[in-house]
NUMI-625922 format. One record per residue (C-alpha): residue number from 1; residue in three letters; x, z, y. Coordinates in Angstrom, 2 decimals. Layout:
REM residues N
PT   resi   resn        px        pz        py
PT    NUM    Ala         X         Z         Y
...
END
This chain:
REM residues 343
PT   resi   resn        px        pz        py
PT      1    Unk     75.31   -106.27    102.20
PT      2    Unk     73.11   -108.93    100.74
PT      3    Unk     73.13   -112.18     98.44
PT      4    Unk     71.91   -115.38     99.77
PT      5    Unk     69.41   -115.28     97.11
PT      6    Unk     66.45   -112.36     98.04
PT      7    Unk     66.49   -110.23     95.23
PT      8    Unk     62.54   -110.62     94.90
PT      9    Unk     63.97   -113.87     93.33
PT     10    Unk     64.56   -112.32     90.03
PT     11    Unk     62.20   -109.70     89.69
PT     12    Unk     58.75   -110.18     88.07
PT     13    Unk     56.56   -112.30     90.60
PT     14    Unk     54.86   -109.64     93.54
PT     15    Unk     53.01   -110.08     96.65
PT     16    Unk     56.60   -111.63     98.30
PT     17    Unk     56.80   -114.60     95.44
PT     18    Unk     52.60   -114.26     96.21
PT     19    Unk     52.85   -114.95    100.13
PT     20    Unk     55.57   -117.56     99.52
PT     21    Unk     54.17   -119.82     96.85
PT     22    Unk     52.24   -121.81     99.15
PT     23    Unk     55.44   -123.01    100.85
PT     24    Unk     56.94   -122.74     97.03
PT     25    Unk     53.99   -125.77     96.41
PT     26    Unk     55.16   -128.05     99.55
PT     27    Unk     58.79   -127.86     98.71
PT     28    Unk     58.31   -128.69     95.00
PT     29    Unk     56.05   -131.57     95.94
PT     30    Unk     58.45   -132.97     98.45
PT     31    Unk     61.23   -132.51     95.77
PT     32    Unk     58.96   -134.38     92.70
PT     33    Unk     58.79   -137.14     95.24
PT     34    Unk     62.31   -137.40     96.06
PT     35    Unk     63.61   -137.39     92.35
PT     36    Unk     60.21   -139.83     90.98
PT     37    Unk     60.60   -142.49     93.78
PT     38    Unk     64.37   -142.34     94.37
PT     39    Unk     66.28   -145.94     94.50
PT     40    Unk     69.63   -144.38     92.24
PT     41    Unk     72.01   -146.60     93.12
PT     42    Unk     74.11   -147.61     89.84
PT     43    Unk     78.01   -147.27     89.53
PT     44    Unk     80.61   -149.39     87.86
PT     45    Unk     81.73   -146.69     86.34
PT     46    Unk     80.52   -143.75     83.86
PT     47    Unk     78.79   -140.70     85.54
PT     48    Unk     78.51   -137.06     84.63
PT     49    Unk     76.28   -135.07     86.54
PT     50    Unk     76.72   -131.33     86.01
PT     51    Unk     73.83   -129.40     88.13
PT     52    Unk     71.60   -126.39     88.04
PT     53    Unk     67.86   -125.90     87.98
PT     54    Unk     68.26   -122.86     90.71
PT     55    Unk     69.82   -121.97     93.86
PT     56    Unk     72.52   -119.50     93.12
PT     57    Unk     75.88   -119.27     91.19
PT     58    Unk     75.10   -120.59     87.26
PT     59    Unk     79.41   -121.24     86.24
PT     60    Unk     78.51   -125.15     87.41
PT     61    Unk     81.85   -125.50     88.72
PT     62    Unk     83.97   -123.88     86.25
PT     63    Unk     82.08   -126.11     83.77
PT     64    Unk     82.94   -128.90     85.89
PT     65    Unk     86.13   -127.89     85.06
PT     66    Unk     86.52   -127.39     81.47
PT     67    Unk     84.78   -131.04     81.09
PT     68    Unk     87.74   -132.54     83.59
PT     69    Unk     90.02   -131.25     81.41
PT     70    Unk     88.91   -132.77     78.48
PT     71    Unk     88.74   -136.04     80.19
PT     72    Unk     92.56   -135.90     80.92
PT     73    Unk     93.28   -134.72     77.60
PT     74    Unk     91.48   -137.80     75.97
PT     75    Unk     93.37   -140.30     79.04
PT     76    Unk     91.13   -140.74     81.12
PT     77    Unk     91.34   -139.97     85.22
PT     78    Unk     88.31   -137.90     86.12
PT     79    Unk     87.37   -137.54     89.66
PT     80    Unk     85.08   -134.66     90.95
PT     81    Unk     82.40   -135.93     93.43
PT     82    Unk     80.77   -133.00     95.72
PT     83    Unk     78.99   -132.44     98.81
PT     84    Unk     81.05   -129.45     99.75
PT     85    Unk     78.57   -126.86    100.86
PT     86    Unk     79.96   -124.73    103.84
PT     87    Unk     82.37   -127.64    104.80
PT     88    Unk     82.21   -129.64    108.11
PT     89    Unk     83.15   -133.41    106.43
PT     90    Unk     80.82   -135.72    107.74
PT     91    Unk     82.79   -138.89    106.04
PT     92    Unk     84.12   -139.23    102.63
PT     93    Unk     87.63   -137.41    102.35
PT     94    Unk     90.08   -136.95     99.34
PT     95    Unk     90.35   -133.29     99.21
PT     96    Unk     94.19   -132.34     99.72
PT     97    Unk     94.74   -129.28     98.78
PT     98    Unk     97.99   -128.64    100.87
PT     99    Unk     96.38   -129.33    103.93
PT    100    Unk     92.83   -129.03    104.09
PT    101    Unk     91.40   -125.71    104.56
PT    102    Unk     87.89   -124.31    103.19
PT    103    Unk     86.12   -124.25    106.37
PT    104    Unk     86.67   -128.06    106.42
PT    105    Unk     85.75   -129.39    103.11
PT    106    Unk     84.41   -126.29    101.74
PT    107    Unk     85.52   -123.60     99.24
PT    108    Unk     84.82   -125.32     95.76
PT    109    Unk     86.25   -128.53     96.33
PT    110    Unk     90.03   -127.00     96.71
PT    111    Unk     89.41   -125.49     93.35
PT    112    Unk     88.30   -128.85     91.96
PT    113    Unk     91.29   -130.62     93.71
PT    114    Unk     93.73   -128.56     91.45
PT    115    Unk     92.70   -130.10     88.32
PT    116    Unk     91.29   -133.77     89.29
PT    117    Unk     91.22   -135.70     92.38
PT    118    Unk     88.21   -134.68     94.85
PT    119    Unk     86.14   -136.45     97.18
PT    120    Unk     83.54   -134.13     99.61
PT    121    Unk     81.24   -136.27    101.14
PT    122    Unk     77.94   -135.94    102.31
PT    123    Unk     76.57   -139.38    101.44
PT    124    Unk     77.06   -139.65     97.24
PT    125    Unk     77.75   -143.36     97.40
PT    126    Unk     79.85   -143.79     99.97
PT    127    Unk     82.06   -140.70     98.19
PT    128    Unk     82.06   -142.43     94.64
PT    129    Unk     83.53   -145.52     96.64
PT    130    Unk     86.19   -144.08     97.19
PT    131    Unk     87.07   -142.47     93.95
PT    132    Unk     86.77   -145.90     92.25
PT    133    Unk     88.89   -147.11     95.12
PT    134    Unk     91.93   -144.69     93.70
PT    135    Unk     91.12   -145.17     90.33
PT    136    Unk     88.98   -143.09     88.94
PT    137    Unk     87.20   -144.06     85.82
PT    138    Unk     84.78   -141.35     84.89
PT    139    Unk     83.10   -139.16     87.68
PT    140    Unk     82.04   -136.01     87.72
PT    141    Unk     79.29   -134.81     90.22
PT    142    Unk     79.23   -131.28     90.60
PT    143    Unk     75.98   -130.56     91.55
PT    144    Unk     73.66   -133.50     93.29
PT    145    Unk     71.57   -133.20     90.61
PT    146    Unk     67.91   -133.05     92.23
PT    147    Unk     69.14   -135.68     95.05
PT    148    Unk     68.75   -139.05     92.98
PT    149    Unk     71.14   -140.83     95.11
PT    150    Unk     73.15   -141.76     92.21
PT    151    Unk     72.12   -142.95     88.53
PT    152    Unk     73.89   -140.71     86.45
PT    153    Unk     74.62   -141.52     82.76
PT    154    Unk     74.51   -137.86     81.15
PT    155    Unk     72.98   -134.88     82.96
PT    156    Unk     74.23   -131.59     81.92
PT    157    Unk     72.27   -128.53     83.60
PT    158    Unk     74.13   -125.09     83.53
PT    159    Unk     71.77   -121.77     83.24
PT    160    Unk     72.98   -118.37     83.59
PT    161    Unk     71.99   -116.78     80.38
PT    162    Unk     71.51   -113.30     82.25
PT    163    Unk     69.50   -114.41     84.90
PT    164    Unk     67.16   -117.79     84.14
PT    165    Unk     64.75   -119.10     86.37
PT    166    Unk     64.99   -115.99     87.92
PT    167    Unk     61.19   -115.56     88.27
PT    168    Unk     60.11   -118.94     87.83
PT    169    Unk     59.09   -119.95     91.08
PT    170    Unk     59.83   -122.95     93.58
PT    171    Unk     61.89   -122.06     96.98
PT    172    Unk     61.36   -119.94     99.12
PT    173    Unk     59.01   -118.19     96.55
PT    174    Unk     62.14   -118.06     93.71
PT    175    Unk     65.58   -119.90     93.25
PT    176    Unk     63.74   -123.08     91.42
PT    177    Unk     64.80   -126.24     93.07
PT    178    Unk     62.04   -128.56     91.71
PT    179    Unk     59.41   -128.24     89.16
PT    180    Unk     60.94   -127.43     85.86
PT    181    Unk     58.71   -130.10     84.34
PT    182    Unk     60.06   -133.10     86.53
PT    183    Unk     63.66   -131.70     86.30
PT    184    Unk     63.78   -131.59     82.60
PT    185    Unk     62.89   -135.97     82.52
PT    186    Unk     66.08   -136.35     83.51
PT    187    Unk     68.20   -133.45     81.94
PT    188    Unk     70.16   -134.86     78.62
PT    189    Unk     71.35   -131.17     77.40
PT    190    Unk     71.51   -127.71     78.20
PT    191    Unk     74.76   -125.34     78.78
PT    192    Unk     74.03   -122.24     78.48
PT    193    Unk     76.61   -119.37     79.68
PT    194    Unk     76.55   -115.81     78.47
PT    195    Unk     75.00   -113.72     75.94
PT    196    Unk     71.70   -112.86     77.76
PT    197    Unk     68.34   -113.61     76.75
PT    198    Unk     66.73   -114.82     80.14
PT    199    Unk     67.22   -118.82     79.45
PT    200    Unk     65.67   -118.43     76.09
PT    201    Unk     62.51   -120.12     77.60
PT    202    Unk     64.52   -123.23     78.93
PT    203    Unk     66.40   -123.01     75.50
PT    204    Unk     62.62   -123.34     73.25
PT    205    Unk     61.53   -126.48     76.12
PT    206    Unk     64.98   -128.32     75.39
PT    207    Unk     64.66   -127.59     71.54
PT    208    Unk     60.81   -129.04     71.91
PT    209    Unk     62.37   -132.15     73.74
PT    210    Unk     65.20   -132.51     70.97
PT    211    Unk     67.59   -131.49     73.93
PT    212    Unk     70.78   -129.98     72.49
PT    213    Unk     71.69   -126.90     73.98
PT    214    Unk     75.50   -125.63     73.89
PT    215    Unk     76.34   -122.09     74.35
PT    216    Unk     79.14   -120.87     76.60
PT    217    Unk     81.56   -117.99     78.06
PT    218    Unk     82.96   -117.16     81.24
PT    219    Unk     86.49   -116.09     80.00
PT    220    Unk     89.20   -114.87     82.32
PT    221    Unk     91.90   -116.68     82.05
PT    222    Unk     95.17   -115.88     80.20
PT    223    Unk     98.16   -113.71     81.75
PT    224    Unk     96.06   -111.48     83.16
PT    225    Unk     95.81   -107.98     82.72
PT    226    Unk     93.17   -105.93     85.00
PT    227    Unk     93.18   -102.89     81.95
PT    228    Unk     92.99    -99.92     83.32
PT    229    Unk     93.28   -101.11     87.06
PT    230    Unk     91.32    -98.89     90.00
PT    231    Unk     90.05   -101.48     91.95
PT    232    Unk     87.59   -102.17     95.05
PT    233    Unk     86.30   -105.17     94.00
PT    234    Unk     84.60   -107.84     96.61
PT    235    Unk     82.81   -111.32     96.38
PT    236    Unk     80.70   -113.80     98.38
PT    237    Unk     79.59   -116.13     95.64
PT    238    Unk     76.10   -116.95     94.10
PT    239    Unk     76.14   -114.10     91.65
PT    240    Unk     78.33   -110.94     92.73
PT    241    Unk     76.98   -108.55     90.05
PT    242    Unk     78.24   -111.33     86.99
PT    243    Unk     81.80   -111.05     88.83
PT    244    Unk     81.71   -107.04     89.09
PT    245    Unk     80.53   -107.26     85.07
PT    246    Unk     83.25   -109.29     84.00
PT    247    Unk     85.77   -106.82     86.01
PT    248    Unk     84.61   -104.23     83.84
PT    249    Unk     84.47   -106.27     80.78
PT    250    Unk     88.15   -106.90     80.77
PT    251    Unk     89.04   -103.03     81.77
PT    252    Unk     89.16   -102.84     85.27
PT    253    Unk     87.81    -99.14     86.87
PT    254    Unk     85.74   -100.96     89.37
PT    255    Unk     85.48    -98.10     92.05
PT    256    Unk     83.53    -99.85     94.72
PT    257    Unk     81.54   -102.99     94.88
PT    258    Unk     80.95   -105.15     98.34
PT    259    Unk     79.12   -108.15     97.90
PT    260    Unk     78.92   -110.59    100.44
PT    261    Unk     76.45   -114.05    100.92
PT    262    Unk     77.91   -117.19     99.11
PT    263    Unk     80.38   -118.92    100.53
PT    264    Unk     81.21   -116.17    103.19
PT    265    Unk     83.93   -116.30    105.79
PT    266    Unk     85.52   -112.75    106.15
PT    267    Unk     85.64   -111.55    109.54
PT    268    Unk     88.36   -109.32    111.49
PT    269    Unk     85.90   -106.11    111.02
PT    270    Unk     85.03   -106.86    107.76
PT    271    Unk     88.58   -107.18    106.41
PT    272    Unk     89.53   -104.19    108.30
PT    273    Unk     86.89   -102.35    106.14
PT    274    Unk     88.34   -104.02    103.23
PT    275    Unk     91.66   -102.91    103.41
PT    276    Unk     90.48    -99.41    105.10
PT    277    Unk     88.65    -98.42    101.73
PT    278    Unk     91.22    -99.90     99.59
PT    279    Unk     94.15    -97.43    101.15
PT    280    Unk     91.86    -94.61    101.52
PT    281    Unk     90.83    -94.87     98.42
PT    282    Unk     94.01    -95.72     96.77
PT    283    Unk     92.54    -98.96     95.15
PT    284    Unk     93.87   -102.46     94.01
PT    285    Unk     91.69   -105.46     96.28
PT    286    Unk     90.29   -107.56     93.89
PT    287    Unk     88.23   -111.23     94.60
PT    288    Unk     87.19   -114.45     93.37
PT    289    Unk     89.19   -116.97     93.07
PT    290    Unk     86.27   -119.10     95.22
PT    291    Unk     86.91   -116.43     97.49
PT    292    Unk     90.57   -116.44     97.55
PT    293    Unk     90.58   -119.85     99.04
PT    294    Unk     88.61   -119.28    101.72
PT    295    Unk     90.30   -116.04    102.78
PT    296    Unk     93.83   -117.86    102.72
PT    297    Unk     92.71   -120.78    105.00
PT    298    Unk     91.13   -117.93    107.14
PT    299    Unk     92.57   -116.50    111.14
PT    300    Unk     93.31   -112.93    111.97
PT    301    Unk     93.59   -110.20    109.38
PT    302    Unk     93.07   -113.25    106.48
PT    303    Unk     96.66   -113.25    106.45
PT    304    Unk     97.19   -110.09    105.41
PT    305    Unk     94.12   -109.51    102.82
PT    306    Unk     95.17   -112.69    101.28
PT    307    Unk     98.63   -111.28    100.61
PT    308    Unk     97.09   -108.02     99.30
PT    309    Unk     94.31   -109.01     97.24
PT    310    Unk     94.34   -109.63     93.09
PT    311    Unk     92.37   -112.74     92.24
PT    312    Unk     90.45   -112.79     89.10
PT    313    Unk     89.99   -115.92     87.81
PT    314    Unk     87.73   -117.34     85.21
PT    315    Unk     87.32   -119.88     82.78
PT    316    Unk     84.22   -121.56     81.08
PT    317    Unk     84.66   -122.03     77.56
PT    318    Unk     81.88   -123.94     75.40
PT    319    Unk     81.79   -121.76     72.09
PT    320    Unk     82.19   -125.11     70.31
PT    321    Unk     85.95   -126.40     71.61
PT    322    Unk     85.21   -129.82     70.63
PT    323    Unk     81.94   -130.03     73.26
PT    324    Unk     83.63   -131.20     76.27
PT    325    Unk     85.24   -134.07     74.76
PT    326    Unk     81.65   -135.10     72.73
PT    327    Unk     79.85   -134.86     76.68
PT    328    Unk     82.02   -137.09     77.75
PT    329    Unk     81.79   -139.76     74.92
PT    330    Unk     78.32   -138.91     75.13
PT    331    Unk     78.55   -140.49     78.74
PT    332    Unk     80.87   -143.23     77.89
PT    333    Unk     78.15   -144.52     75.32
PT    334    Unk     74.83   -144.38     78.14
PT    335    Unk     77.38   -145.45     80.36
PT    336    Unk     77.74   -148.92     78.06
PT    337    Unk     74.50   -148.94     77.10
PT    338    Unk     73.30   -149.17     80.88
PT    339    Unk     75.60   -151.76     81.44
PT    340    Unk     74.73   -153.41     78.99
PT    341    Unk     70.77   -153.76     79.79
PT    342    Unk     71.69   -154.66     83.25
PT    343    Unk     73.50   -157.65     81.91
END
């Protein structure tokens, strides 16, 4: 079973990235456009974007995350603004976590609306609106980056440290969203998870741009213990082989692997399968917790896997502690200053 993302994507450029580029050229045209000639329509209150270069899983939202965190901690009431990809919202809601399920305002927003309140709405202005309507006084876009609906006061852009650019190119010939060079006007600093060396490209073009660049971990989270642990371990997110990795990393016997596309809906046959292996095989079901919520607001046999399976669930930790808190002064003070020249 296969990624969302061809794997041609992050392989050395061939004759697929080849035959593609034209259509690689049109998108990244239409997408210079968009983000040059934009209107970005200007908030009342402080904006954080946090956004990727690429298609694909980078740790956005558990970055997201950490930085909402930090906002509370510091008294302030953070709101997460998101488009919620895979939903069906076509008008601004307030994600409730109680109620709504994933299939209806997506799979990432109910893990956003456990730490800060969550709007999902396809049109960005109309959703920050709202969260200035409850009181919200800092927002945090997750994602929306490239879409220059919004003027955002800090942009922070999250690369996977074992995976990059991928191979450089513009979709459908790789997982670039827009030329690097008109992304990077309007990126403020770099977060950079893992220990790989594949961003270290991005990391010399931020340096050369007096960019800072903070380095990060995906961590799993505390009182858990996966040591020693024979599992069948299963994901639909942007970057399956990163979750399996981490398994390992913190002692798991990962016995089988099934990756699934991103933001996948389990089926009746497929769950069957799932639990099939798992007793045959005498395994412990192991997921996401991304996936987790969309298999407990699932029909059928969701039930049941979602009683069975172990989530493993991560954290993003900058390896500074203190850089969450200096983002978001960071945004306070471009926040003031924009104000300020509007005045």
């Amino acid at each position: 079973m296969a990624s969302d993302a061809p794997p041609f994507w992050y392989e050395n450029p061939g004759l697929k990235s080849f035959l593609m580029s034209p259509f690689g050229w049109i998108y990244g045209a239409v997408a210079t456009r968009q983000m040059k000639n934009a209107k970005r329509e200007e908030l009342e209150i402080p904006v954080l974007c946090v956004g990727n270069f690429t298609v694909g899983g980078t740790g956005k939202t558990p970055t997201a995350i950490t930085i909402a965190k930090a906002a509370i901690d510091m008294g302030l009431k953070p709101g997460f603004l998101t488009r919620g990809y895979g939903g069906a919202v076509s008008e601004p809601t307030l994600v409730d976590v109680d109620h709504h399920g994933a299939k209806y305002v997506g799979d990432e927003p109910l893990l956003l609306a456990a730490v800060a309140p969550t709007v999902v709405s396809p049109d960005r202005i109309k959703g920050a609106e709202k969260l200035i309507e409850i009181g919200v006084d800092i927002i945090l876009m997750d994602d929306g980056f490239q879409s220059a609906h919004l003027c955002f006061d800090f942009a922070l852009l999250v690369v996977d440290a074992y995976r990059g650019l991928g191979n450089g190119k513009i979709i459908p010939a790789g997982p670039v969203r827009a030329p690097l060079k008109r992304q990077m006007l309007y990126v403020d600093a770099l977060a950079v998870i893992g220990d790989g060396t594949a961003a270290d490209q991005l990391i010399r073009i931020a340096a050369r741009s007096a960019k800072p660049v903070y380095p990060a971990l995906l961590k799993p989270t505390e009182n858990q213990n996966f040591a020693g642990l024979s599992c069948l371990a299963f994901a639909g997110i942007g970057n399956t082989e990163k979750f399996f990795t981490s398994l390992k990393d913190s002692g798991a016997n990962v016995e089988i692997k099934m990756s699934y596309p991103d933001h996948h809906y389990y089926g009746d046959d497929e769950i069957k399968e799932l639990l099939e292996l798992a007793d045959k095989n005498d395994l412990t079901l192991v997921t996401t917790a991304k996936d987790y919520v969309r298999i407990k607001s699932g029909l059928g046999l969701s039930k049941e896997l979602a009683e069975r399976v172990k989530v493993f669930d991560i954290n993003m930790a900058f390896d500074d502690f203190g850089t969450s808190k200096l983002l978001i002064k960071r945004t306070i003070e471009n926040y003031k200053k924009r104000r300020l020249k509007n005045k």
